[in-house]
C-alpha angles and dihedrals in degrees: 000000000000120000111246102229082058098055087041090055092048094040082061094045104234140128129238090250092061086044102052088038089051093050103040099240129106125266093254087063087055091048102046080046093057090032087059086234096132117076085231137007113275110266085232101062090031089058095045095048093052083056095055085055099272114144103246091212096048088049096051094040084054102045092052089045088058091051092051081046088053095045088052094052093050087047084053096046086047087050098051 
């Protein structure tokens, strides 16, 4: 499953580098965002994203439904 900040800044074609520059936040913030670490998406790429044309529910909904992808992984490695 891919996150869905992630597929939105390649869709854009864009590094992390341009993203964090164009927001104003540092390139760690771009990458706990695509590695699900953070509870939400930060408001800042959220809001930006909405702006390129991304639906701002479905964003958030995917990117919940990743997390919960990623915890279940974690659950599967501890079982093994």
């Amino acid at each position: 499953m891919e996150n869905p900040v992630k597929a939105a800044r390649e869709k854009l074609n864009i590094t992390h580098k341009e993203l964090s520059f164009v927001l104003g936040v540092t390139e760690q913030t771009i990458r706990t965002n695509e590695r699900g670490e953070n509870l939400k998406i930060t408001k800042k790429i959220l809001h930006f994203l909405e702006d390129q044309g991304f639906n701002r529910g479905q964003l958030q909904r995917d990117y919940e439904n990743y997390r919960n992808w990623k915890k279940q992984q974690v659950f599967e490695h501890l079982k093994a």
